[in-house]
N, C-alpha and C positions, 0 to 999 in steps of 0.2 A: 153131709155137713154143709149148713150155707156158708159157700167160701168167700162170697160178698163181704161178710161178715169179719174175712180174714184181711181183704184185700182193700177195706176202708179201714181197719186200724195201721197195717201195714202203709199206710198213707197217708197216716195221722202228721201234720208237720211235729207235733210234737217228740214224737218219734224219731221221726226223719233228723230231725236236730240232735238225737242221744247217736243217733249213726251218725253223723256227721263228727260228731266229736271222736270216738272210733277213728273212722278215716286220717282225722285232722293228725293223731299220734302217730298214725302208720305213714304216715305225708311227711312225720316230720316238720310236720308245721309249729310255727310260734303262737299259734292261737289258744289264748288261755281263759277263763273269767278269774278276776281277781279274788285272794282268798275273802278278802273282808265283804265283797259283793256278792261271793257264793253264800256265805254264812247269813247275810241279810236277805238272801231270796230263799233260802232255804226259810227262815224264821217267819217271813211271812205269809210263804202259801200254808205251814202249820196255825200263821192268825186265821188266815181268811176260810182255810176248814172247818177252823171250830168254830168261828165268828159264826158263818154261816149254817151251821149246823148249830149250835144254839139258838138261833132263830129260828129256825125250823124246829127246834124242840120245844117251844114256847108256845108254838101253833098244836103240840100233839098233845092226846091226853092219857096218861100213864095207864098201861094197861096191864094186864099180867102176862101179854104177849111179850112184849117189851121187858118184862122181869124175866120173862124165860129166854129170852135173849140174850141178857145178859148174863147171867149164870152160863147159860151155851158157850157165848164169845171167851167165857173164863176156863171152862173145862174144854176148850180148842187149845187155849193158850200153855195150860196144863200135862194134856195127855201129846201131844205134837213132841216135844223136846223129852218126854221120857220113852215115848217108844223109838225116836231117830238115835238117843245116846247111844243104843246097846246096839247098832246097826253100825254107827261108829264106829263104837270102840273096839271091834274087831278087825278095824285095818288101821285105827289111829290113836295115839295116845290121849290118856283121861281129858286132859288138858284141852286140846281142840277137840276132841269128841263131845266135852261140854259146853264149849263156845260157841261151835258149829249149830249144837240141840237148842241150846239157847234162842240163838240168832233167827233156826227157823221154826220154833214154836214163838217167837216175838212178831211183831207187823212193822213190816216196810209205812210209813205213813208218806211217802213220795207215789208207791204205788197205787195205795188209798186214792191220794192226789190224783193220777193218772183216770185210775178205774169211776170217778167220780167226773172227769172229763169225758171219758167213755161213753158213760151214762147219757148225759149231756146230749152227745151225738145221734144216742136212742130216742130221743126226746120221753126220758125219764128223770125223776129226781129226788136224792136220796134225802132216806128221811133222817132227820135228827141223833134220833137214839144213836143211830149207827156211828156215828162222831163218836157218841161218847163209851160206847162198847169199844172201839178201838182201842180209846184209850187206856180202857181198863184190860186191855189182852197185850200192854208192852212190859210189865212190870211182871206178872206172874212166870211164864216162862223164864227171864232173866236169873231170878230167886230159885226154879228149878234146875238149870242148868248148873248156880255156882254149886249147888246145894250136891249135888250128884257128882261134881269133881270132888267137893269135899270129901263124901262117902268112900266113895273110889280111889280117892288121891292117898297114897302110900307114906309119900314122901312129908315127913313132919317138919319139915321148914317150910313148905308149903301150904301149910293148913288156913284155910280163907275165913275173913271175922264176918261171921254169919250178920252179924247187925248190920255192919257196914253197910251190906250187900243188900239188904234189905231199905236202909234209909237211905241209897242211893237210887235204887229202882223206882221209888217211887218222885224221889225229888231232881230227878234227872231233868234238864231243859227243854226237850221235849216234849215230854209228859205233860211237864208241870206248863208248857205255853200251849197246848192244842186242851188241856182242860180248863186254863182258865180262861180263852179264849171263848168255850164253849159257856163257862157261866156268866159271862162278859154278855157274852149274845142274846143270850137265855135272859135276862134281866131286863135286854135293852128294850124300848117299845119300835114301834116298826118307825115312828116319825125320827127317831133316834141313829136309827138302825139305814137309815135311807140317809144320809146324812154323808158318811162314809161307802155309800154303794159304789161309786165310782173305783174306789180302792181296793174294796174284797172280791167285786164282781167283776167291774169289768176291763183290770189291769192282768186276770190270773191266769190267762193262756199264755197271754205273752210272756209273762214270770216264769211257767212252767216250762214252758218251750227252752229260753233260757238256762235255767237251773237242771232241765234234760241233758243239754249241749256241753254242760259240767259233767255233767255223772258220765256225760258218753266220755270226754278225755281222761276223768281218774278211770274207770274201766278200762280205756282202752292200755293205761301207761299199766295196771297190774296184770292185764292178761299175759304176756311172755313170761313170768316170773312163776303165776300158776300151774302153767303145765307141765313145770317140772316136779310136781308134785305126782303126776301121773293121773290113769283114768278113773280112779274110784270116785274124787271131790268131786269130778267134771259130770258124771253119771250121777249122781247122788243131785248136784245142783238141779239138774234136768229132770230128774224121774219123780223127785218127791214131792216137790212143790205142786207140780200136775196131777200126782196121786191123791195127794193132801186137798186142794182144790176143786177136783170132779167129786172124790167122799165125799166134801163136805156139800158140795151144791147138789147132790140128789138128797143125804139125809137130813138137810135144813127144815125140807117140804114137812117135817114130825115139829119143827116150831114155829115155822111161819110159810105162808103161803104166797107172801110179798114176795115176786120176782126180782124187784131191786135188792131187800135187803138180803136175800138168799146168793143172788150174785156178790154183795158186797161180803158176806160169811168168806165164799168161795177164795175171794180175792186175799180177806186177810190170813185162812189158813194158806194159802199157796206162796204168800208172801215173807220176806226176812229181813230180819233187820240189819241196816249197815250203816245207821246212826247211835243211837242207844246203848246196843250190844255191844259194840267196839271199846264205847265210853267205859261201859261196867265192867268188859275184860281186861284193861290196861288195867284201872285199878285194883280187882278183884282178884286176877286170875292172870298175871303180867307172863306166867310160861304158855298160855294159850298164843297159839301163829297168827297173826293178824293177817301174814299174806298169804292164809289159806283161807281161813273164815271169812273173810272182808271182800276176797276176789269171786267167793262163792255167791255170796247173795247179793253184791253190785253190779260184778262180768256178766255173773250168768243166768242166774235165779231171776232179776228183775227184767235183764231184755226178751227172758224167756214167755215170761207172766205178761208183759203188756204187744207181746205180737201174735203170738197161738194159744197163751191160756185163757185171757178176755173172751175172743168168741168160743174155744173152747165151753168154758163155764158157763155163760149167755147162753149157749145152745141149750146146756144140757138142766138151767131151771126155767125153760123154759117149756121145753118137750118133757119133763116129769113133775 
């Protein structure tokens, strides 16, 4: 393995600032970012991905590669949260065995973020489609997840309103600001688009570095509360996301031979959501744990994906 590889993300400041925030809870320290300033840095780097990747998609021209892409990114999103529920729900009730399936058949759109810096570093860069494939892989897992508590759920004062579930997945804040972001972009001409350059391009490290520095203090404050849950979440967080991510980055090479977007496949099946998913389980599915599912793919699942899964994944569509 080229550990170079490992030892330049492992050194990414970006990174360096999600550790730091870690530290800063174990210090005991007062250092926080403000909620309404985290929610505003978060909303942004999902403008400037789709900004930017609309633009980039404006430059491509629609192919049936692209359509098999996308269909692909939907049947990851799909088969992901039905085969982890039944792995589940043999050590955990219906309940978080759905939220958890959910969660990691959903995508992290911060990792996204992240894996697209990464790139950057490669002096590679991602193309368009891939923006908008993401998007269309947060909503379908969500809908699978409630749908398979429903099934399994015994309990009939629990029974979850299938619509709901479905006209929230799709109109969730998230969703609905990194796609219209993307046809924002997709529209705009480049003299347009340059206009705003200073904003989407070249404010987004130091935004992300930031908004890292957050996720590392909420990670850091739920980690002692997780492990009282014992070693199955904590193994599960670890083994699946890297299994789901090496899968999918050898058998990409059957739909594209683009090393970028085959790493970016990789990233979003190894990735979990712990924006999105959170949202649709409080309303949805309110007995599902949030301080199991939430601690799973923010603690441990995302610092895991952006320090050993990155070159992990890199390596290996690389070498097949």
């Amino acid at each position: 393995m080229n550990f170079n590889l490992l030892i330049e993300n492992l050194t990414n400041p970006a990174l360096l600032f999600f550790v730091l925030g870690i530290v800063a809870v174990y210090l005991k320290s007062d250092l926080e970012i403000p909620p309404n300033s985290s929610k505003f840095i978060s909303l942004y780097l999902l403008f400037a991905i789709g900004f930017k990747g609309g633009q980039e998609l404006s430059h491509e021209t629609f192919t049936s590669e692209i359509a098999w892409s996308m269909i692909f990114g939907i049947f990851i999103s799909l088969i992901i949260p039905l085969y982890t529920f039944f792995i589940l729900k043999k050590k955990l009730n219906v309940f978080d065995a759905g939220a958890i399936a959910a969660a990691y058949g959903s995508v992290s759109a911060v990792t996204f973020v992240t894996a697209v810096s990464y790139l950057e570093s490669q002096q590679l860069i991602l193309h368009g489609h891939m923006v908008a494939i993401m998007a269309l892989m947060e909503s379908p897992a969500i809908i699978i997840g409630l749908l398979l508590i429903s099934i399994f759920n015994k309990e009939e004062t629990n029974k979850i309103n299938k619509r709901e579930v479905i006209k929230h997945s799709f109109t969730n804040g998230s969703v609905l600001l990194i796609l219209g972001s993307l046809i924002i972009g997709y529209l705009a001409n480049a003299k347009q688009a340059e206009g705003i350059k200073p904003f989407t391009n070249d404010l987004f490290k130091g935004f992300l570095a930031i908004f890292l520095l957050d996720m590392g203090i909420t990670s850091g404050k739920k980690l002692k509360s997780f492990f009282s849950f014992g070693w199955f979440p904590f193994i599960f967080a670890i083994l699946i996301p890297l299994i789901n991510g090496c899968i999918i980055a050898m058998v990409t090479s059957f739909v594209t031979q683009d090393i970028t977007n085959r790493f970016m496949f990789a990233i979003l099946a190894a990735s979990a959501s712990y924006i999105a998913v959170p949202a649709a389980m409080k309303i949805s599915a309110p007995k599902a744990n949030p301080g199991l599912f939430l601690p799973m793919a923010l603690a441990v699942t995302f610092p895991v994906n952006i320090t050993i899964g990155m070159p992990i994944y890199f390596l290996i569509v690389q070498n097949t």
